[in-house]
C-alpha positions as CSV (number, residue, x, y, z in Angstrom):
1,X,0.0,0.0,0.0
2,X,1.4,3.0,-1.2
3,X,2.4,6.2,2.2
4,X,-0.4,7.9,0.7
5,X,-3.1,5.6,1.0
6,X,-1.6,4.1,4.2
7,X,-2.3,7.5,6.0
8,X,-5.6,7.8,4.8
9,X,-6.6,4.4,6.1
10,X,-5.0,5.0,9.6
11,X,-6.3,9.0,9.5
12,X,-10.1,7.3,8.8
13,X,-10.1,4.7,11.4
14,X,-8.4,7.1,13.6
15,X,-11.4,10.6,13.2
16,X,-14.2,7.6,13.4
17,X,-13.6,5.9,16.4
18,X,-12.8,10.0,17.6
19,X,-16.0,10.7,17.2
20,X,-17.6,6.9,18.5
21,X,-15.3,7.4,21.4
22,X,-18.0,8.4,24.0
23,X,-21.0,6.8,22.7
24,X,-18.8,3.9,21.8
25,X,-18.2,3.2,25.9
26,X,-22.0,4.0,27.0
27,X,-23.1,1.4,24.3
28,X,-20.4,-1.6,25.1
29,X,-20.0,-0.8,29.1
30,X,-21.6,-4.4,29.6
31,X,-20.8,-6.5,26.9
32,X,-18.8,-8.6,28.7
33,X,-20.9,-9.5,30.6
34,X,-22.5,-11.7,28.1
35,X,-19.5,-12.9,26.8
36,X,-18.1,-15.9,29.0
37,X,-15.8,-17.0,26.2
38,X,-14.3,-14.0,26.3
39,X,-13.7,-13.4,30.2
40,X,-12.1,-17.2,29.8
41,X,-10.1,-16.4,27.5
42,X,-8.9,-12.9,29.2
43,X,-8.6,-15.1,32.1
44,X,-6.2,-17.6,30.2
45,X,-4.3,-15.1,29.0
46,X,-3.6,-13.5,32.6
47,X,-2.7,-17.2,33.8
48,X,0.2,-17.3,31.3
49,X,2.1,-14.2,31.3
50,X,4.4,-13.3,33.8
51,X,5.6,-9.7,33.3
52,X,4.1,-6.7,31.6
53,X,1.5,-6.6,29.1
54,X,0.7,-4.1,26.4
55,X,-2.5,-4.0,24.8
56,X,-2.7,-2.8,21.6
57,X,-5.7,-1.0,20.2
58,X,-6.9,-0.6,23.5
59,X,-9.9,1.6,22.8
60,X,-11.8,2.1,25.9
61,X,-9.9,0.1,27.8
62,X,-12.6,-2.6,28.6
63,X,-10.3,-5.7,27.9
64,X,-7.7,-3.7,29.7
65,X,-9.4,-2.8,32.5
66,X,-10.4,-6.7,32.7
67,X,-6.8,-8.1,33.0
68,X,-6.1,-5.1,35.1
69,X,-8.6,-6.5,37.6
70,X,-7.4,-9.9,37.3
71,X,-3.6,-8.1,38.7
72,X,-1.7,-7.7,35.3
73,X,0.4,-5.2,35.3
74,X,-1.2,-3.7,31.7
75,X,-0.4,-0.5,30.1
76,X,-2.6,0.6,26.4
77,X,-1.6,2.2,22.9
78,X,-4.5,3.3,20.6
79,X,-4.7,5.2,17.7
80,X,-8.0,7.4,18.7
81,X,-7.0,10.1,21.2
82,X,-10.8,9.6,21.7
83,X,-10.5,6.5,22.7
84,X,-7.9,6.9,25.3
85,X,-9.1,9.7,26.7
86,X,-12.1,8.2,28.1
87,X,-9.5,4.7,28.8
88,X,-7.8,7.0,31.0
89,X,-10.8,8.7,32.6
90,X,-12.4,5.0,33.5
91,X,-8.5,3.7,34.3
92,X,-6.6,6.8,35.7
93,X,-3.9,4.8,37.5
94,X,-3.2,3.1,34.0
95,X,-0.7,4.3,31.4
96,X,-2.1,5.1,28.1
97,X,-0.5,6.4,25.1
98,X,-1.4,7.2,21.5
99,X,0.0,5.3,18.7
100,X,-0.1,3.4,15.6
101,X,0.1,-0.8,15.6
102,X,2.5,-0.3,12.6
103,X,5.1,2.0,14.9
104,X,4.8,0.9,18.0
105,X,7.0,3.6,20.6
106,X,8.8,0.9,22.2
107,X,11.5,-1.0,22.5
108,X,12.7,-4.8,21.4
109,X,11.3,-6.9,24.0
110,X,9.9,-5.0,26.5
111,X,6.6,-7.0,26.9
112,X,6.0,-10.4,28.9
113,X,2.8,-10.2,27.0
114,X,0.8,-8.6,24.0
115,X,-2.5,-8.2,23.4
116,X,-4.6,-7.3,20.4
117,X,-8.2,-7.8,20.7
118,X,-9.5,-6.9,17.7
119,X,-7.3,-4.2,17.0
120,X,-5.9,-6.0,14.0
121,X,-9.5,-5.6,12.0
122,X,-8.9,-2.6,10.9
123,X,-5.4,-3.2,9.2
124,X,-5.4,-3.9,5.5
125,X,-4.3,-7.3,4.3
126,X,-1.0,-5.5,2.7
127,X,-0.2,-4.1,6.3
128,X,-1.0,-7.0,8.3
129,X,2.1,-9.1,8.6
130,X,3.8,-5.7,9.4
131,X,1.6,-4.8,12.1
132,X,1.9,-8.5,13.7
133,X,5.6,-8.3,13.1
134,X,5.9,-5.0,14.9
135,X,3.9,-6.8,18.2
136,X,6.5,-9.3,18.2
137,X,9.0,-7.0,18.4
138,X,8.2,-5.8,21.4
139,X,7.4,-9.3,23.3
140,X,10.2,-10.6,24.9
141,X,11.2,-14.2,24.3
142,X,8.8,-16.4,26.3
143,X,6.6,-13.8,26.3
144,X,2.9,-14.2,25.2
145,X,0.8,-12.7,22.6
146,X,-3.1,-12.7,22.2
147,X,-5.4,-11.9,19.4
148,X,-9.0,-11.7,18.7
149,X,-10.4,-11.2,15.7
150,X,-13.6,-11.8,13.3
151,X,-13.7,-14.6,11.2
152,X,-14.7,-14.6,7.6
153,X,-13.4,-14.1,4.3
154,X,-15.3,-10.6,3.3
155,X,-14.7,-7.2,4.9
156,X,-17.3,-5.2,6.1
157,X,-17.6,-1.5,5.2
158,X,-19.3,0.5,7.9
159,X,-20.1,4.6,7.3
160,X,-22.5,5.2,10.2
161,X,-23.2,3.4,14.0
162,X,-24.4,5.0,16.9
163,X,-25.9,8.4,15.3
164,X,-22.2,9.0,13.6
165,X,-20.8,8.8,10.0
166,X,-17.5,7.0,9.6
167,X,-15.5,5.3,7.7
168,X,-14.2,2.2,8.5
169,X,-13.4,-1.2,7.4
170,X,-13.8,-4.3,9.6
171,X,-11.4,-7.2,8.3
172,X,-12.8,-10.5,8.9
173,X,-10.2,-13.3,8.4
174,X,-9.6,-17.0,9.1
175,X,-7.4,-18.3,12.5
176,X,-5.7,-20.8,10.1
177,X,-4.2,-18.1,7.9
178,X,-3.7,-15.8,10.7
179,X,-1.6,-18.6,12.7
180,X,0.5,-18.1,9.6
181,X,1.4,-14.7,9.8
182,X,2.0,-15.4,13.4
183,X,4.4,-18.1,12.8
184,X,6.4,-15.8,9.9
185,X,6.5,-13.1,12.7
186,X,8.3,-16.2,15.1
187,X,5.4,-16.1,17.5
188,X,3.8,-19.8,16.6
189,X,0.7,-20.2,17.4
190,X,-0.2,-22.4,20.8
191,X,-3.7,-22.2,21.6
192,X,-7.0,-21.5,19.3
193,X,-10.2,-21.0,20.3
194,X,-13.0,-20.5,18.4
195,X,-16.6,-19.6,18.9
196,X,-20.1,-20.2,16.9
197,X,-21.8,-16.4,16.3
198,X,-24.2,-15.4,18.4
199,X,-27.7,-14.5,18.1
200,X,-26.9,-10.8,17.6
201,X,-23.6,-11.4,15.7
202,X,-22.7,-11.2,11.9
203,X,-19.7,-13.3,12.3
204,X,-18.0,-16.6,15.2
205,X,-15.4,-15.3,17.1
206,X,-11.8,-16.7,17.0
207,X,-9.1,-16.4,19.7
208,X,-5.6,-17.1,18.8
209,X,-2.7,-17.5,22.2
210,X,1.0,-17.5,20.7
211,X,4.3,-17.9,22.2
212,X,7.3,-16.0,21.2
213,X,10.1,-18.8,21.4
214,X,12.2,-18.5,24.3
215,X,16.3,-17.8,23.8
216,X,18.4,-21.3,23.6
């Protein structure tokens, strides 16, 4: 994808979720709670790691504020300063930072754990193994790294939700070729977990848990 087009996608996904940001918490403040899959699998996840996590594409900070609540020591990037700024208002004793999946602000290995929980939809096939290989940069060997996504095979273009026009492009894709990528970025691919849609859903549900190999 050429700069050009690149900034546009991230500047889009970026002013949308801007203006979703506080409409975007009201709407989702309980999902969760309807979502046992997903508290197991945040639960897994805070079993394995043993160090600091990042979560990537934080939003809000509901997953974050989860695994915060489950004592990881968690700290969240996003791309909406939107987004974080209501993260920071629900999680004040968290760090939060803006910042782009693609460039992540830190260094090699400083994470026992990663987390991207559905973060990843919004990054164009083209970008994709960059943006995975940029959140394995920053796990440290051993460390962990979680994804969840939407599976499918056929994006999904969405220019209004919640009384807002937007523009922005949900990536659905399949755990088989995303354990791929994952394994080209040296973070193989331990654990999947998948889950049937639900009433209310356009899509199942897939949960990926990868390992970044330890150093011999």
């Amino acid at each position: 994808m050429p700069a050009s087009a690149q900034t546009d996608v991230l500047s889009a996904t970026r002013e949308s979720y801007d203006k979703l940001a506080i409409d975007y918490a009201a709407h989702f403040a309980d999902a969760m709670a309807g979502m046992p899959v997903e508290r197991a699998v945040l639960g897994l996840f805070a079993e394995v790691v043993t160090g600091p996590v990042l979560d990537v594409g934080c939003g809000t900070g509901l997953a974050t504020g989860i695994l915060h609540d489950l004592g990881v020591a968690i700290a969240g990037v996003d791309l909406s300063p939107g987004m974080l700024e209501v993260a920071r208002q629900n999680l004040p004793s968290l760090p939060f930072d803006v910042a782009s999946m693609l460039e992540l602000p830190h260094a090699d290995g400083s994470f026992a754990g990663v987390m991207s929980w559905y973060s990843t939809i919004h990054i164009p096939d083209d970008l994709l193994p960059t943006a995975l290989s940029e959140l394995a940069r920053v796990l440290r060997p051993g460390g962990h790294l979680l994804l969840g996504f939407q599976v499918g095979d056929v994006p999904r273009h969405m220019t209004s939700a919640l009384g807002h026009d937007l523009e922005l492009v949900f990536h659905r894709r399949q755990p088989d070729r995303m354990a791929e990528l994952l394994a080209a970025a040296d973070v193989p691919v331990e654990t999947r977990i998948y889950r049937e849609a639900m009433l209310d859903e356009p899509t199942p549900q897939a949960f990926l848990l990868a390992r970044k190999p330890a150093t011999p």
